[in-house]
C-alpha positions in Angstrom: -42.2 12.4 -5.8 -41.1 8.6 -5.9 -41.2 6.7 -2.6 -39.2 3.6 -2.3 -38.6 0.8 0.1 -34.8 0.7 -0.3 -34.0 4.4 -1.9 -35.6 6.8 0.1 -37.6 9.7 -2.3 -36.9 10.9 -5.5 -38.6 14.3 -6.5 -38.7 14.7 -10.7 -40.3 17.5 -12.2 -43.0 16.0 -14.2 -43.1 18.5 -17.2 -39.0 17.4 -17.9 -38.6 14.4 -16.1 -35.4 16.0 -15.0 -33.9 14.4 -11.3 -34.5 17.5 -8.9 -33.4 16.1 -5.8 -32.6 12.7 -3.9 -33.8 12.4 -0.3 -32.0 9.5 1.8 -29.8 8.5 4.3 -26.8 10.8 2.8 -28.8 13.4 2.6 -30.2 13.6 6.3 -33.0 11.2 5.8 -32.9 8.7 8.7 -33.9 5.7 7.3 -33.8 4.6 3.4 -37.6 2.6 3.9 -39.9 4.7 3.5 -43.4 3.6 4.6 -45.7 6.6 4.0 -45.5 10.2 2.1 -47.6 13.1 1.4 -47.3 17.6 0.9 -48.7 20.0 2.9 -50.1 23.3 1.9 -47.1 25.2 2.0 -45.1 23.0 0.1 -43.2 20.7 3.1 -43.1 16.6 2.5 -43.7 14.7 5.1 -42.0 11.4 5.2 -42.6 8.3 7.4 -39.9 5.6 8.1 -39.3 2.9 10.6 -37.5 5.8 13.0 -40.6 8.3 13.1 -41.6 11.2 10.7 -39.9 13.5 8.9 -40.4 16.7 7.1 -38.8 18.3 4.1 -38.3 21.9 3.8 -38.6 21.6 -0.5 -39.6 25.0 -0.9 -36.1 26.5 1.2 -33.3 28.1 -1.3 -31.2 25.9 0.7 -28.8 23.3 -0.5 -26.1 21.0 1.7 -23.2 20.4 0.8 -21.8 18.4 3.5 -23.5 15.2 2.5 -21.1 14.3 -0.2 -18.7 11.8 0.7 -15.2 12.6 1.4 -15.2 15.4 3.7 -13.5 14.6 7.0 -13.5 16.5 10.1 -15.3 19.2 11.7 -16.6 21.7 9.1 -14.6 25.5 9.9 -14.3 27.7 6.8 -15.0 27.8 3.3 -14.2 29.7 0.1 -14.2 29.6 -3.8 -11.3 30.0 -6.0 -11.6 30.1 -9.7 -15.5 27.9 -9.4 -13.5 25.3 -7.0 -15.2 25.1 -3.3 -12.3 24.6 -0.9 -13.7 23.7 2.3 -11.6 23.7 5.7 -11.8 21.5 8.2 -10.2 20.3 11.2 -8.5 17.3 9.9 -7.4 19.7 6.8 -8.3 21.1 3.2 -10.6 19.3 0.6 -12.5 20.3 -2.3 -15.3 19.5 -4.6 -14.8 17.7 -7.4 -17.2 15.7 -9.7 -17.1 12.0 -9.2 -15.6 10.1 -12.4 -17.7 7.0 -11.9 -19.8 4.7 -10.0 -17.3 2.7 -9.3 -15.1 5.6 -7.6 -17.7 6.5 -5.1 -18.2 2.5 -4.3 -14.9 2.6 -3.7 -14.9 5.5 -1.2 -17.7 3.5 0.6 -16.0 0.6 0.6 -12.2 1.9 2.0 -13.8 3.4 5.2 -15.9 0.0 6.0 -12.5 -2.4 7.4 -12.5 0.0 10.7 -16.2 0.4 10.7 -16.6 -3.4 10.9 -14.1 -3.3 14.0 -16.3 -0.7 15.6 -19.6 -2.7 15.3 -17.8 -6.0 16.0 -16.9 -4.0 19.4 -20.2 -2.8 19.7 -22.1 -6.3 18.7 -19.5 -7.8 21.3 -21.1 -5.4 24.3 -24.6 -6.3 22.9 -23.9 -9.6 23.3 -22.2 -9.3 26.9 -25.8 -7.8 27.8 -27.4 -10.4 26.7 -25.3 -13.4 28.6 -26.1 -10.9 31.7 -29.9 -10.4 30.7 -29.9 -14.7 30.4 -28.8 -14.9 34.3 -32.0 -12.5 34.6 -34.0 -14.9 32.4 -34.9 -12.1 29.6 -37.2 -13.6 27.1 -35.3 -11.8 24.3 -32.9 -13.8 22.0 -30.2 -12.9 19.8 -29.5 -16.2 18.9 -29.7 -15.5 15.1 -27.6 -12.8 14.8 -24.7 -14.1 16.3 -25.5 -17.5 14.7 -25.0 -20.1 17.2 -26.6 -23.4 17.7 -29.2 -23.0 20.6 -32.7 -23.3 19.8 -34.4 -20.2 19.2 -37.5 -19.3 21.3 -40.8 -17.4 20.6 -39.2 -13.9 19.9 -36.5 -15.3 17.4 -38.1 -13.2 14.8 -38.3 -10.5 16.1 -35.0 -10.1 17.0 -33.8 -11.2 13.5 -35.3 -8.4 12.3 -33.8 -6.4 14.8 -30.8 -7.8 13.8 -31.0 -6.7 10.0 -32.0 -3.6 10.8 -29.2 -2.9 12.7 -27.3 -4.3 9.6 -28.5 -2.1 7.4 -27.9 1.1 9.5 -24.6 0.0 10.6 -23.9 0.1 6.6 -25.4 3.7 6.0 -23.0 4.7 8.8 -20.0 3.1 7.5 -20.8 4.9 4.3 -20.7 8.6 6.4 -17.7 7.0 8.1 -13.8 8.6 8.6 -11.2 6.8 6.7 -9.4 4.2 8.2 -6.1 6.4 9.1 -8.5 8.0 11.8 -9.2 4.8 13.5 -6.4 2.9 13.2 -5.1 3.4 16.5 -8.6 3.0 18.1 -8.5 -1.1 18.2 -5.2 -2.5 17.7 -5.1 -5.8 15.5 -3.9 -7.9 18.6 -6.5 -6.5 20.8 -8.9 -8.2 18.0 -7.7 -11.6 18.8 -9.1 -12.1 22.4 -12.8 -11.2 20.8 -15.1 -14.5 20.2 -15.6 -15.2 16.4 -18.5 -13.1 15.0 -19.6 -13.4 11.0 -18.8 -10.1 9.5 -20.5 -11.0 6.5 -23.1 -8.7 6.6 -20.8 -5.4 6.7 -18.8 -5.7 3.4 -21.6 -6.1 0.8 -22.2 -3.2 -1.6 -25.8 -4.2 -2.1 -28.9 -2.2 -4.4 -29.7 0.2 -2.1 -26.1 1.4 -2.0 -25.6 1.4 -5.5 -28.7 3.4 -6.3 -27.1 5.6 -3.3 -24.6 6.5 -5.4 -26.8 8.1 -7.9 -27.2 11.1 -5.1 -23.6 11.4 -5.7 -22.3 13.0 -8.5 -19.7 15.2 -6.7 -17.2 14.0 -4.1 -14.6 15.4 -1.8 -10.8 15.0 -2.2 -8.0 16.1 0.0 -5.4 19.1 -0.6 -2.6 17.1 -1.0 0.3 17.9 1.3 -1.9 19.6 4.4 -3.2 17.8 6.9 -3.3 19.9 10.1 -6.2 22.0 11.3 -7.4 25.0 9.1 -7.9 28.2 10.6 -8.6 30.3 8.0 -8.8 30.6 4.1 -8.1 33.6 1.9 -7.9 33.8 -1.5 -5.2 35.8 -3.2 -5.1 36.3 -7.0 -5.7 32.6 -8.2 -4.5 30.8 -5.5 -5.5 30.3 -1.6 -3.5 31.6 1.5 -4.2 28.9 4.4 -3.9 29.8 8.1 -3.4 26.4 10.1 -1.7 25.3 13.0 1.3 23.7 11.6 2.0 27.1 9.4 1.0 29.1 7.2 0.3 27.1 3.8 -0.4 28.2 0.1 -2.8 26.1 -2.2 -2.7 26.2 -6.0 -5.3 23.8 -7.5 -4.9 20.4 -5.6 -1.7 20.8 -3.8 -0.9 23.2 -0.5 3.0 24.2 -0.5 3.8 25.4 3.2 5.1 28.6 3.5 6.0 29.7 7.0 6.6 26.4 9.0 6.2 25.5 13.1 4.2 29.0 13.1 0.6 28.7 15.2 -1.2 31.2 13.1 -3.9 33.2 13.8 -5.5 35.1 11.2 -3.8 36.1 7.9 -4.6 40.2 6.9 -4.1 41.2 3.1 -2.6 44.8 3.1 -4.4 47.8 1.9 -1.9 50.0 1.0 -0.1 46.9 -0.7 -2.3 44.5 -1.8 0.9 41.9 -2.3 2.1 41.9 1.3 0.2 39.9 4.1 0.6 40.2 8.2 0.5 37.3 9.7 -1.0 37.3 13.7 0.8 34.5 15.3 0.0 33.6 18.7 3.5 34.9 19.2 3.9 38.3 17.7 3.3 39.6 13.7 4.8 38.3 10.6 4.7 39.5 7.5 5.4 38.0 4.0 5.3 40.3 0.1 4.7 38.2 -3.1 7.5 39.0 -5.7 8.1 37.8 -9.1 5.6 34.3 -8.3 7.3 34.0 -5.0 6.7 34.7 -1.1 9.2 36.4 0.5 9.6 36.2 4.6 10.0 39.9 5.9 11.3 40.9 9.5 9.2 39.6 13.1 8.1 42.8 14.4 11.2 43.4 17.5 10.7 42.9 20.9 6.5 41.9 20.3 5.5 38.5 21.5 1.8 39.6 22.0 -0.7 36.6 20.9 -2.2 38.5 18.5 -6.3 37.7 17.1 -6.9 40.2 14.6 -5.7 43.1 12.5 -6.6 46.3 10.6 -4.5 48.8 8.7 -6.1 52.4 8.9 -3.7 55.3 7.0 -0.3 54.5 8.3 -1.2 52.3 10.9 -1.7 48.6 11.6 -4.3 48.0 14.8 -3.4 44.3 16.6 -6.3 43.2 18.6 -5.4 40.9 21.7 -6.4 39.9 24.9 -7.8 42.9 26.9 -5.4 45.1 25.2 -4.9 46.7 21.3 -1.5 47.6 20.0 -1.0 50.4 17.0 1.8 49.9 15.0 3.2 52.6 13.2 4.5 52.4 9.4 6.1 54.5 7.3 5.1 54.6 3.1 6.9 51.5 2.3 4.7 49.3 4.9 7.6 48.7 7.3 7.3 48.6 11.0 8.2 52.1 12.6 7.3 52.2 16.1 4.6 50.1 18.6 2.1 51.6 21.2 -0.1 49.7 23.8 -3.5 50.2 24.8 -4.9 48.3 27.6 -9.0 47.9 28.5 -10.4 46.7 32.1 -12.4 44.5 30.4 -13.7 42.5 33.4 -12.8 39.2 32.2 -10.3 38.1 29.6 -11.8 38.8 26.4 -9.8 38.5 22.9 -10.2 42.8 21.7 -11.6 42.4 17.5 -10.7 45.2 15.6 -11.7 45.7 12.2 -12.2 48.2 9.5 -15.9 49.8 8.9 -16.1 52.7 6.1 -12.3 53.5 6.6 -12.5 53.9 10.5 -10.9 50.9 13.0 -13.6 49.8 15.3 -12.7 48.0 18.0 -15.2 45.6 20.0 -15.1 45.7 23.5 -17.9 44.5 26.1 -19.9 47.4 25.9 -19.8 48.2 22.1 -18.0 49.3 19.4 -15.2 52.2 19.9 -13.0 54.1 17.1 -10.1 55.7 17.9 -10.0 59.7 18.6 -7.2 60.5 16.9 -7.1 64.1 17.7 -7.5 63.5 21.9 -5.6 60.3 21.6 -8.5 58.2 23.2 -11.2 55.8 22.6 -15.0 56.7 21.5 -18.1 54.6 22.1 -19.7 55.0 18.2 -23.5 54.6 19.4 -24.5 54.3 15.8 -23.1 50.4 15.4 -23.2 49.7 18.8 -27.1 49.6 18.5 -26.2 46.4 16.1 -23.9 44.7 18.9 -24.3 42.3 21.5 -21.2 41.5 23.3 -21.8 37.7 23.9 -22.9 37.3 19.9 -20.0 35.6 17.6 -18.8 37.5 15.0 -17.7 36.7 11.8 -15.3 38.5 10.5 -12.7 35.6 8.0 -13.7 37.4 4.8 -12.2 41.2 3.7 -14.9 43.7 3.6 -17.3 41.3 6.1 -17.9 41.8 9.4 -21.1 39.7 10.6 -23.1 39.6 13.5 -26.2 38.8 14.8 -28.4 42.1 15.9 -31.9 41.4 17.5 -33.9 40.0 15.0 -31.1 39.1 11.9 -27.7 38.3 10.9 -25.9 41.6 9.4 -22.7 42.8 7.7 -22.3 45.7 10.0 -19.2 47.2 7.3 -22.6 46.9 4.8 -25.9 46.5 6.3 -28.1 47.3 3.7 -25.5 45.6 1.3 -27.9 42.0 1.1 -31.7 41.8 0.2 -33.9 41.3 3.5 -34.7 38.0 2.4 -30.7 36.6 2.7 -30.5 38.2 5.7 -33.6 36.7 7.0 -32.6 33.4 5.9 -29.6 33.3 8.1 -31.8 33.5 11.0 -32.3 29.6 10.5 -28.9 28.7 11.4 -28.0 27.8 15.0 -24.0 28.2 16.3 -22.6 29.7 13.0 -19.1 29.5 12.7 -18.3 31.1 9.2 -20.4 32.9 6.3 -19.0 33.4 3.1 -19.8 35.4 -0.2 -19.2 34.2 -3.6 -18.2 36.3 -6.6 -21.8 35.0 -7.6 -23.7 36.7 -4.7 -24.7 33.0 -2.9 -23.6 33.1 0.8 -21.7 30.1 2.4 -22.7 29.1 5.6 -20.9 27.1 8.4 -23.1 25.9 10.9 -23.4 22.7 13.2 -21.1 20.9 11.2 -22.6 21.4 8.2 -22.4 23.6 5.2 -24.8 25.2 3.5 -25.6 27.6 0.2 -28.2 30.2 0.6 -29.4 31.3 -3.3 -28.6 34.6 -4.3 -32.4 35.0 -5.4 -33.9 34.1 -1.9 -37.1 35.4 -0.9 -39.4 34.7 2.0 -42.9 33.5 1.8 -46.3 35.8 2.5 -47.2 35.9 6.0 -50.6 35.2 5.2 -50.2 30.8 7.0 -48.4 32.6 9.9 -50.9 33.1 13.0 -51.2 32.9 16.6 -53.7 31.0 18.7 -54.5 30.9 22.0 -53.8 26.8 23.2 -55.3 26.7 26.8 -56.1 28.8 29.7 -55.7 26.9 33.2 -56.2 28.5 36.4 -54.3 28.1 39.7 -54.8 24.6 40.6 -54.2 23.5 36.8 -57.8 23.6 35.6 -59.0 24.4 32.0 -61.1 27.1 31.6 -63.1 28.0 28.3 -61.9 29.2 25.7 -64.9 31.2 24.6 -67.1 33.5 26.6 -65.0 32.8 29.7 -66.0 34.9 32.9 -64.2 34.2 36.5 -65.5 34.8 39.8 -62.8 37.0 41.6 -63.5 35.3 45.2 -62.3 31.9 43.7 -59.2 31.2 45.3 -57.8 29.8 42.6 -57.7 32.9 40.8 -54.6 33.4 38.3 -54.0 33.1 34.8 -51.9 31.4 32.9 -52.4 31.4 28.9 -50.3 29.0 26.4 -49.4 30.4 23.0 -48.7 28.3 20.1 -47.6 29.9 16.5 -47.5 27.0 14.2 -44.5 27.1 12.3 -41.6 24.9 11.0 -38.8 26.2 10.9 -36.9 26.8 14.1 -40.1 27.0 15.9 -38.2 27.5 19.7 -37.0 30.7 18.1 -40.5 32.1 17.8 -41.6 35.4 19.8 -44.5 36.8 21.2 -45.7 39.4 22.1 -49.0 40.6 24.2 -51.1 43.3 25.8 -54.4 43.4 28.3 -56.6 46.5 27.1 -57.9 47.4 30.4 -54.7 47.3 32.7 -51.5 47.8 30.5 -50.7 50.9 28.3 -48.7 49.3 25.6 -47.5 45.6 24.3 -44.9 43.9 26.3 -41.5 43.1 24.6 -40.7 40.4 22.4 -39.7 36.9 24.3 -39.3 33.5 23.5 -42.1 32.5 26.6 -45.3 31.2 25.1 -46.7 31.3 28.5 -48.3 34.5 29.8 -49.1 34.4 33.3 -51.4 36.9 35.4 -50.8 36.5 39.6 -54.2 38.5 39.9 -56.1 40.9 38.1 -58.7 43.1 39.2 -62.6 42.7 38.1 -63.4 44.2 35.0 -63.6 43.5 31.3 -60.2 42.6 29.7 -59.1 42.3 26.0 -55.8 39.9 25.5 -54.3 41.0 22.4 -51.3 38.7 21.5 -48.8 37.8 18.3 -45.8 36.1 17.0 -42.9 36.8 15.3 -41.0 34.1 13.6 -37.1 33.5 12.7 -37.8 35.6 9.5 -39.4 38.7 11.9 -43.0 38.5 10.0 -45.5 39.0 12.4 -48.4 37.7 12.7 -52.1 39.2 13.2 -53.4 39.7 16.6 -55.5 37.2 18.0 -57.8 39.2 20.3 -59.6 36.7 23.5 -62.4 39.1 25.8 -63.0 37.8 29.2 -64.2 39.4 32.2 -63.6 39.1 36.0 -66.9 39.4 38.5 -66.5 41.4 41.7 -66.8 39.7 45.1 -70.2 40.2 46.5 -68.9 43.2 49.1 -67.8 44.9 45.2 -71.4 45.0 43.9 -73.3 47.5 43.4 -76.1 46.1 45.3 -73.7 45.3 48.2 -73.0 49.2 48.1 -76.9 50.0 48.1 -77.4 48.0 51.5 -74.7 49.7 53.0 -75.7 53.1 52.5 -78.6 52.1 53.8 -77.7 50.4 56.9 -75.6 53.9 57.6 -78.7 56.0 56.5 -80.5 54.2 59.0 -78.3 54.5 62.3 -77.6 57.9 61.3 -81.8 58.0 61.4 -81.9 56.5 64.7 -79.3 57.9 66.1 -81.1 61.3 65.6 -84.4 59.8 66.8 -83.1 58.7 70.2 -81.4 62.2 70.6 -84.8 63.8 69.7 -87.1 61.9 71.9 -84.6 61.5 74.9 -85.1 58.1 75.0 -81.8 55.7 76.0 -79.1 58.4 76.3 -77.0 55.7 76.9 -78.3 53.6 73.7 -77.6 56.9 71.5 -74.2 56.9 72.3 -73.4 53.9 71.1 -75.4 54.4 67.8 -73.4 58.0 67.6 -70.6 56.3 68.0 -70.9 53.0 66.0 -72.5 55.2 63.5 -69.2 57.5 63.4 -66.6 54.8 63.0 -68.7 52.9 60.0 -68.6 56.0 57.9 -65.0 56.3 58.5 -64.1 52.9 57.5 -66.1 53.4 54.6 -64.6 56.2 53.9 -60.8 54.7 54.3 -62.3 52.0 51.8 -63.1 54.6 49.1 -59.9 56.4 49.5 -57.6 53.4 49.9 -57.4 52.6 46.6 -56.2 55.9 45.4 -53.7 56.3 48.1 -51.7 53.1 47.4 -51.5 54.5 43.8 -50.4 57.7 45.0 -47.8 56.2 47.7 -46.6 53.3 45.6 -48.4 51.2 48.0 -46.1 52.1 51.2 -47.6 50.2 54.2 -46.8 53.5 56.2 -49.4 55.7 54.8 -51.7 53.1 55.5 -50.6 52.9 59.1 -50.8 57.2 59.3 -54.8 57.1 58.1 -55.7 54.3 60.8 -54.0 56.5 63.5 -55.9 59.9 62.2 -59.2 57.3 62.6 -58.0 56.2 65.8 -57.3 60.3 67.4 -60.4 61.7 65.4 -62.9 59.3 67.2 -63.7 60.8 70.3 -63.3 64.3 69.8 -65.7 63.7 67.1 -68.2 61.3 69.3 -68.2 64.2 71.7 -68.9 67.2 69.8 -71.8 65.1 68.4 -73.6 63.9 71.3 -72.8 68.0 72.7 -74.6 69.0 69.3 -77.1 65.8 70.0 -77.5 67.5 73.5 -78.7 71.1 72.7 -80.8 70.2 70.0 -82.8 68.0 72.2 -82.7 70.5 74.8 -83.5 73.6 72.6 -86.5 71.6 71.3 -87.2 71.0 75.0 -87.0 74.6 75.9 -90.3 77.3 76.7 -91.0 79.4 73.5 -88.2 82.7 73.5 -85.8 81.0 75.9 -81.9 80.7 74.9 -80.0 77.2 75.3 -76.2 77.2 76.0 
């Protein structure tokens, strides 16, 4: 790897000298300067530049494809015809081409900076507003030398010089990832320019080095679809040539130039015909269309009559064409030719408005609804839950569904193709898992999947294949106690009369990518049965817990679903001092010993009064103890109903007396039997 102070990083395989990769400001690196590089262990540059650090996924089978200039618009849809890339966006159609020359991309740079320049002379313009305003504050800071005027600079002038440059140079990087100047053009109107004070533009209309060398990290470029400029919806390829859904019409693309077909027509989504391949239905957003190729030409068939349904997506199943629509499906009947027969509604209480998908999976329509995928009873006329895919489904998930033959969605742990799902190694599948908001996904003739995602697109090799486990692990980060203390991390034993009892234990599983997506997953050997579910919180948290040795077992599971080893932390919770054995010793034998003096003052008549009260307090001590034994078990039993609780103290409460009496009766005789002449009988 080559770092430079103007280039970014340049990464050359040694044994070829071959260019492998250029990292820089087109291709996501923040700042050109780079100050500092070095690897980790499993293969990840880190990068440090004036904006912070950086790291470099190297080792990913990942490649963008949005950093080449030319491509306008919010990224939607992509798809390959005959090894072009055609990617849709919503400012229109563009594909990849290779650049000619240096001077071509220079050129592209250069046509988008005019409107650029207007948007950071607006934006130096503000700056300097702030700073007359900061001057009535008497702010030490100067910007005297970037706006070039003849007051004396103070202290901090070279500071903000540099400042000032910097700025420069990022404003330039923008302008490179800029729109072109049609997009902005109604943004600042040229008259509005003349009540702005005079600022030196100088510095924003330079190609210098750095820019040229940028250009080295740009051997393809993107160039418009001549003759389509609305919003693409949808692409599908047909034969050698691309169908394009949009909302001006429905448009077809042959090399570099779109014709449109159908015209004023907000379309939907554009079906290809099972039965015949050459005719298309068209799902408008006011009823079905249909068009048949013949003889190198489209021909416009009849509207479907009397339906003005805004229809979302179709299916064709035997002799019938499914329309999904908004909390309601229509089947459209056909005869062999493909024309329309007759139409029947179906209607779902769907809750909320909901736009009804159907598709086709191994022959069947399946239609997703909010609680899972239904086919169609064709026999009973009615619709079936299929419990098989709707284990894959999550109502609030996107689906995917532009390509034939796809339909993807994201199950619990990975992205699938639920018409295929063992169809793609686990690896590709697992690589998905990186992508946040995914809009489309797309399969080459080649095997590489397309993804759309965040703006950006992205080519996922066909050969993919995840990295060992083995640098995946869990660790315990820090225990703190109720009032936000550490405790230790190693032989770690709590007093259960502190207060301040209850647990809280931070997780951390060290890992790069997509590291808020990671799960864990725990269980306490010595209170639960099994491991708790899978969740994003790294924080387990433990109100109480009764004494007794415990045995945390915890681990991770990352976007890829490898888990991790468990990490196993012992700690053990002391009794209170009323819970100890030795606590339990002098109460027995505080009750052994009324009990024993209860029974002496009976015997020896002594204090009749005195024994009473030791019967008595005697009596209700082993009771309580008693209810102190049994409590535990009965709150188990009763699912700790305050109730039962409330019936034992009452059976304490009625049992007391009768009991105290027929103990001092029994106390009575004894002493008077033993008081008794030999031979005489005591009632």
């Amino acid at each position: 790897m080559l770092a430079t102070l103007s280039g970014g990083c340049v990464l050359i395989d040694k044994s070829s000298g071959h260019t492998l990769s250029t990292l820089n400001y087109f291709t996501g690196l923040p700042d050109n300067e780079v100050l500092a590089a070095n690897r980790d262990r499993w293969g990840g540059l880190w990068i440090c530049h004036e904006y912070g650090i950086s790291r470099v996924h190297v080792e990913l089978p990942l490649r963008n494809y949005s950093n080449y200039l030319g491509l306008q618009g919010n990224v939607i849809s992509v798809v390959k015809v005959n090894a072009t890339l055609y990617t849709a966006t919503s400012e229109g159609l563009f594909y990849l081409s290779e650049a000619t020359s240096n001077e071509e991309i220079e050129g592209m740079i250069q046509s988008v900076e005019k409107f650029r320049q207007v948007q950071n002379y607006q934006k130096a313009i503000k700056t300097y507003q702030a700073y007359l305003e900061n001057r009535k504050k008497k702010n030490l800071f100067n910007f005297n030398q970037v706006f070039r005027n003849s007051q004396k600079p103070t202290y901090n002038s070279k500071k903000a010089t540099r400042e000032a440059r910097r700025e420069a140079r990022k404003d330039r990087r923008d302008m490179k990832k800029g729109q072109p100047e049609d997009q902005y053009a109604n943004d600042y109107p040229a008259e509005s320019l003349e009540e702005l004070p005079e600022l030196d533009l100088s510095d924003f209309s330079t190609v210098d080095a750095g820019e040229i060398y940028a250009t080295k990290s740009q051997p393809f470029v993107y160039r418009a679809v001549e003759g389509l400029n609305g919003k693409c919806r949808q692409l599908l390829r047909f034969q050698n040539r691309l169908l394009v859904a949009s909302n001006l019409g429905l448009y077809e693309v042959i090399g570099q130039k779109a014709r449109l077909i159908l015209p004023n027509v907000y379309i939907n989504f554009i079906y290809q015909s099972i039965r015949h391949p050459k005719r298309m239905f068209i799902a408008t957003n006011q009823g079905l269309l249909s068009i048949r190729y013949e003889q190198g030409q489209w021909v416009k068939e009849d509207k479907l009559a009397d339906f003005y349904a805004n229809v979302y997506s179709i299916a064709e199943e035997g002799q019938s064409l499914w329309l999904g629509s908004e909390n309601e499906v229509f089947r459209v009947s056909l005869d062999e030719y493909g024309h329309y027969l007759r139409t029947q509604r179906f209607g779902f209480e769907e809750g909320y408005s909901r736009n009804i998908l159907v598709r086709i999976i191994e022959g069947n329509a399946c239609f997703f609804l909010n609680d899972g995928i239904y086919t169609f009873n064709h026999t009973h006329n009615r619709f079936v839950k299929d419990d098989q895919r709707s284990k894959f489904y999550k109502p609030r998930s996107f689906i995917v569904f532009n390509q034939p033959g796809y339909t993807w969605m994201q199950s619990t742990n990975q992205w699938i193709n639920i018409a295929q799902p063992t169809q793609f190694e686990e690896a590709q599948s697992a690589y998905l898992q990186i992508f946040e908001n995914i809009q489309d996904i797309y399969v080459d003739d080649d095997a590489y999947i397309w993804v759309v995602s965040n703006n950006t697109l992205y080519r996922l090799d066909k050969e993919a294949r995840l990295r060992e486990s083995e640098s995946f692990h869990v660790f315990i980060k820090n225990i703190l106690d109720k009032q936000e203390r550490l405790l230790p991390l190693e032989n770690l034993v709590v007093n259960q009369e502190d207060k301040s009892l209850s647990f809280r234990f931070q997780l951390a599983a060290p890992y790069y990518l997509n590291e808020s997506y990671i799960q864990y997953s725990y269980w306490l050997e010595g209170l639960d049965e099994d491991w708790s579910s899978w969740n994003r919180q790294s924080i387990i948290s433990f109100p109480f817990l009764p004494s007794g040795y415990y045995k945390l077992h915890v681990k991770a599971r990352n976007i890829f679903g490898q888990i991790s080893e468990d990490q196993v932390f012992s700690f053990r919770i002391t009794p209170p001092f009323w819970e100890t054995w030795w606590f339990y010793a002098l109460q027995t034998t505080a009750l052994l010993g009324m009990v024993m003096a209860s029974f002496y003052f009976n015997r020896s008549g002594r204090s009749s009064e005195l024994s009473h009260i030791l019967v008595f307090v005697t009596i209700i001590t082993f009771f309580e103890f008693m209810i102190l034994l049994v409590e535990p078990y009965v709150d188990d039993f009763t699912g700790g109903i305050p109730v039962f609780k409330l019936i034992m103290n009452v059976i304490l409460a009625l049992s007391l007396a009768p009991i105290e009496r027929a103990v001092n009766r029994w106390a009575v005789r004894r002493r008077a039997a033993a008081q008794a002449p030999s031979g005489e009988v005591v009632r």
